[in-house]
C-alpha positions, 0 to 999 in steps of 0.5 A: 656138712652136705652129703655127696648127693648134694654136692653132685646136685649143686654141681649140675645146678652151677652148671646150668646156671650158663644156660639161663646167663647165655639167655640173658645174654642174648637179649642184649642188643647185638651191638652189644654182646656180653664181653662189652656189657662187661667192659661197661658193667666194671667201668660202671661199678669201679669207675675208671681204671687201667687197661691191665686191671680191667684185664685182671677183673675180667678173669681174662687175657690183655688181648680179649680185653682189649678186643672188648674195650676197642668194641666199646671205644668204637661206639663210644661208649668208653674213652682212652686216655694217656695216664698221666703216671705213666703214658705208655699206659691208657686210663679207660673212663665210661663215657655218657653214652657208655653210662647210657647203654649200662643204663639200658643194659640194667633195664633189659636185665631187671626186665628180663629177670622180673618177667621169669621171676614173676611167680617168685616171691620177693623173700625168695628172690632176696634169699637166692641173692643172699645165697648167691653172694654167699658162694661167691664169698666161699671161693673168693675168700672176701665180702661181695661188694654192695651194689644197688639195685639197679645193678644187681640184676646186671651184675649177676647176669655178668657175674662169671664175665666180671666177677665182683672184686674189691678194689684193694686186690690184685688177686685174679678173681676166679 
């Protein structure tokens, strides 16, 4: 087991971590800010899906979700449609252009992350990504999902804004 000295470091460490994901998320296009990249980000990797389960996978209430969800259907980045289980409730599927911008988000991104990351050596990018997916696994009690690479640099850029959840659960991720 760690010391307390290192417990406390870690602490101030995840904390700054805000600090480099509030600069990523400002070199997203204005007319995309971070709750709609995340909006996209879970449409991309879950495909589509329930106002309510985006809501629960964004860690966040049905009113915010739905204020980024109008953002990206307004854009058309994202369609609504009645779901044919229950029509009182709308089915959320990223369309094209949602796909498109999700695209142009992931190349910002990696783009972003390769130019700071430069001096880094490719075994010391693949162990912070290990490590990183590992303490997502302490507090979520589940294996990290997958993904590929061109989404990894998005996903761990939205990672606190829509955290990775597999698809079975209903737990609130935290």
């Amino acid at each position: 087991m760690a010391a307390q000295a290192q417990y406390e470091e870690l602490a101030r460490q995840l904390s700054a971590i805000g600090a480099v994901k509030r600069h990523i998320g400002r070199t997203l296009p204005p007319a995309c800010p971070s709750g709609t990249a995340a909006v996209l980000t879970l449409l991309g990797r879950h495909g589509d899906m329930r106002m309510g389960k985006l809501a629960e996978l964004l860690a966040v209430d049905m009113s915010v979700t739905s204020r980024h969800v109008a953002h990206a259907a307004d854009r058309g980045w994202i369609e609504r449609s009645p779901d044919p289980a229950d029509k009182r409730s709308r089915i959320l599927r990223l369309t094209a252009s949602g796909q498109d911008q999700l695209d142009e988000l992931s190349r910002l991104t990696v783009e972003l992350l390769a130019e700071r990351l430069s001096d880094w050596s490719d075994d010391d990018v693949g162990r912070l990504t290990q490590l990183m997916a590992r303490i997502r696994e302490s507090f979520d009690c589940r294996p990290a999902p997958r993904l590929a690479p061109t989404t990894i640099a998005t996903a761990t850029a939205f990672a606190v804004a829509a955290p990775a959840v597999a698809d079975e659960t209903t737990r609130t991720p935290a």
